[in-house]
C-alpha positions in Angstrom: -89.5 -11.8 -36.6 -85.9 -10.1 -36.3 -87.6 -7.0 -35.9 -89.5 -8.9 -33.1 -86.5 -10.0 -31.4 -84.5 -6.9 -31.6 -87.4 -4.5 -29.9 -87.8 -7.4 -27.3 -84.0 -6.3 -25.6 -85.3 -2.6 -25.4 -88.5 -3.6 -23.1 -88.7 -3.7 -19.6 -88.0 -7.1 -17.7 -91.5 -7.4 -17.1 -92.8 -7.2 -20.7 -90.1 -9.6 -22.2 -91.8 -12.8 -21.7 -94.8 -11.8 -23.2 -93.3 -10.6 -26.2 -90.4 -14.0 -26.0 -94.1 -16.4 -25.8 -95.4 -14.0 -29.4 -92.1 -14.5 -31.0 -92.2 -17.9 -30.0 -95.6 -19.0 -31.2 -96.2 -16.5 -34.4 -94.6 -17.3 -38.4 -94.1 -15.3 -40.5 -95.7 -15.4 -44.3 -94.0 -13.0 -47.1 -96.2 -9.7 -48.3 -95.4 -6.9 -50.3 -93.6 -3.8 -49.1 -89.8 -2.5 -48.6 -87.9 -4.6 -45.9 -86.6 -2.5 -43.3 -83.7 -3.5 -40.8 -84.1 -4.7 -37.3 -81.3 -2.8 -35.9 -82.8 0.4 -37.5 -86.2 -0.4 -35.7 -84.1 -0.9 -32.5 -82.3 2.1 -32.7 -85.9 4.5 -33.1 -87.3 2.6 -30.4 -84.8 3.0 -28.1 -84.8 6.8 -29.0 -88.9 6.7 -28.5 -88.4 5.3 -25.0 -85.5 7.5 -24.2 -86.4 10.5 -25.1 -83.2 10.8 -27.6 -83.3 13.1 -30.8 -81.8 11.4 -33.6 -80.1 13.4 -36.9 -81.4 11.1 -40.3 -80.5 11.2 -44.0 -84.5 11.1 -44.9 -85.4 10.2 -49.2 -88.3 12.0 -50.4 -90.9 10.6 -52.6 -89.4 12.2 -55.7 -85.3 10.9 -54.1 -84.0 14.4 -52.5 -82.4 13.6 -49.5 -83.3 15.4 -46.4 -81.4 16.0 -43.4 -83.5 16.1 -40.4 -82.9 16.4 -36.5 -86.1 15.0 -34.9 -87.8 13.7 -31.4 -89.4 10.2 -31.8 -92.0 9.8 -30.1 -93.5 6.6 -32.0 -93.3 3.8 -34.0 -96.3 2.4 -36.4 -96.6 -0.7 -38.5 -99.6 -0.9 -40.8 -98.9 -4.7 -41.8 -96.6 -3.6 -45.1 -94.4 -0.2 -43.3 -93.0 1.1 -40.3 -94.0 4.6 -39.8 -92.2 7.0 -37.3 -94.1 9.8 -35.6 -91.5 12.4 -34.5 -91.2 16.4 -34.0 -89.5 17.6 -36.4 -86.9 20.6 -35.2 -86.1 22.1 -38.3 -90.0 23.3 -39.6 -90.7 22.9 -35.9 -94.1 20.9 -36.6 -94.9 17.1 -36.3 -93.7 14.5 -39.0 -94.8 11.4 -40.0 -91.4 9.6 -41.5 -91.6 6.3 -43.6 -88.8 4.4 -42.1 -87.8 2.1 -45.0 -86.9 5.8 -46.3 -84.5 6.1 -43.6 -80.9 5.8 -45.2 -78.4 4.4 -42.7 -78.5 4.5 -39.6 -79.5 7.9 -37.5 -76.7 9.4 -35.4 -77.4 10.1 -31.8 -78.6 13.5 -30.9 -79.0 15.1 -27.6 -81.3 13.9 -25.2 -84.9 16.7 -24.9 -87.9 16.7 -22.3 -90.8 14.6 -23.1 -93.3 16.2 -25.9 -97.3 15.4 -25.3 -98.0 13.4 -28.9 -100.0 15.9 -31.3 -103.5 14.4 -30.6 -104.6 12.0 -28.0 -105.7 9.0 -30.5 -101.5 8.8 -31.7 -103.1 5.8 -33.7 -105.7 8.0 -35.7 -103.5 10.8 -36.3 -100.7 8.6 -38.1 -103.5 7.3 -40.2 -104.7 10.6 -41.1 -100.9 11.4 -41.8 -100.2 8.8 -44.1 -103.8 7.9 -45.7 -104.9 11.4 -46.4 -103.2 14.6 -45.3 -100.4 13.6 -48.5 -102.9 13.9 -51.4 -104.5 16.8 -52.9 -107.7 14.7 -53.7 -109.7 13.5 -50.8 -113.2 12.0 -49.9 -115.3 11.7 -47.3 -118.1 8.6 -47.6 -120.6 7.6 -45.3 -120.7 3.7 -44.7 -123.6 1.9 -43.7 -121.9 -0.4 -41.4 -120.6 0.2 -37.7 -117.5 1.9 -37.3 -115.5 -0.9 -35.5 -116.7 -3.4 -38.4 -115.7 -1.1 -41.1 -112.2 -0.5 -39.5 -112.1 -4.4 -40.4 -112.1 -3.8 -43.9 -109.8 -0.4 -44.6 -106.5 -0.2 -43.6 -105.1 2.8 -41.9 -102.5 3.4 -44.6 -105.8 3.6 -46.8 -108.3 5.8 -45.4 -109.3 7.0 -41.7 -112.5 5.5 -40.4 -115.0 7.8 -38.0 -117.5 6.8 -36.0 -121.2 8.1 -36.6 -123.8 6.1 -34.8 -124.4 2.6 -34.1 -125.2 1.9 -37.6 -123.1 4.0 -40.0 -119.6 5.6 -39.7 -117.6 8.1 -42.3 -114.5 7.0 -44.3 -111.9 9.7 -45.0 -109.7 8.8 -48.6 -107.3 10.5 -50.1 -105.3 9.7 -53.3 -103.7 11.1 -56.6 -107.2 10.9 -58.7 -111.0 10.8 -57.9 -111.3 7.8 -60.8 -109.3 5.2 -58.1 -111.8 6.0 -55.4 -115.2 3.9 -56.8 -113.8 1.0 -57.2 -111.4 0.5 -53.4 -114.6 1.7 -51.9 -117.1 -0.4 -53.6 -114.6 -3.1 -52.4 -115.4 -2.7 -49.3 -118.3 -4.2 -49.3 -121.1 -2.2 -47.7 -123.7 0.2 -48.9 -122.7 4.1 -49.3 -123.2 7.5 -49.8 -120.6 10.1 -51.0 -120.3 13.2 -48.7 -117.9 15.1 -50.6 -116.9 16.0 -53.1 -119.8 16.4 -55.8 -117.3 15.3 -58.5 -116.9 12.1 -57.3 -121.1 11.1 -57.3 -120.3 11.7 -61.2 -117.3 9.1 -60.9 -119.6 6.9 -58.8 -122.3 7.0 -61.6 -120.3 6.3 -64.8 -118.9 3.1 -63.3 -122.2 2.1 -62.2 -123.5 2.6 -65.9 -120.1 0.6 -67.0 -121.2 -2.5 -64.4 -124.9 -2.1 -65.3 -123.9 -2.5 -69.1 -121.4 -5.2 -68.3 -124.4 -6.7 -66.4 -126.5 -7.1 -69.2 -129.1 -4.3 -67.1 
């Protein structure tokens, strides 16, 4: 709700009523994840709107420090992190930052002519960015369930939902190991196939023996 507050002086006029009646009307329950600080949130989203490159002090997975001059573009909350979307100068190519990584707060850099985000679905491609595109292993399944229903159930920091038909729709997963994959998807809750790859069918079908057994089948 301080995050809410804080972005609310960067809108326009018009918008700040709106977003004063959400603030107004929502509470806020705790969940799981790094905190991250309101004025840090202000200060990218004012950098997003203004076109203004900002230098960070960036932590790794593994705790190197990076130094990176970048152009926000956008901001992205998945419910437990922000996410920044920005071009990153250095390797010249676009970067998905997670921004309770962020150490401090950026120093201003100079202002640079707008950059067209690298796809036209922003939303899809941080998804892909932060769900898959990290992990050596991935998987692509095909759900029996419409696309827009499916999206229900996986969240975009978990795997990248595509559209089929009317009736079915393919989940892109990635993660450290095939074993964690048969069990988030059975999860789910809806009948599936595996597309790819053929190691995980085996995966699919030792845990179904294990559940079988368990089941007295």
């Amino acid at each position: 709700m301080r995050a809410l507050a804080k972005l609310e002086q960067v809108l326009p006029a018009r918008l700040r009523r709106r977003v004063n009646a959400l603030g107004s009307s929502t509470v806020s329950l705790p969940a799981r994840g790094p905190t991250v600080d309101s004025s840090l949130l202000t200060i990218l989203a004012t950098a997003c709107r203004d076109h203004e490159s900002l230098r960070l002090r960036y932590a790794r997975a593994d705790g190197t420090e990076l130094r990176r001059l970048v152009e926000p573009v956008r901001l992205a909350c998945t419910g437990r992190r922000w996410y920044l979307l920005a071009w990153d100068r250095e390797p010249a190519d676009w970067r998905t930052f997670r921004v309770d990584r962020i150490a401090g707060p950026p120093s201003p850099g100079p202002r640079f002519p707008p950059r067209d985000p690298p796809a036209e679905d922003v939303a899809g491609y941080i998804s892909r960015a932060i769900s898959t595109a990290p992990y050596r292993v991935q998987a692509t399944i095909r759900l029996h369930a419409p696309a827009e229903v499916a999206a229900e159930r996986v969240s975009p920091a978990s795997g990248v939902v595509e559209a089929v038909d009317e009736h079915t729709c393919l989940l892109h997963v990635g993660g450290p190991s095939l074993a964690e994959f048969p069990i988030y998807i059975a999860q789910i809750g809806f009948d599936f196939e595996v597309l790819s790859p053929p190691e995980l069918v085996d995966q699919v079908r030792v845990l179904a023996g294990v559940f079988g057994r368990a089941a007295g089948g």
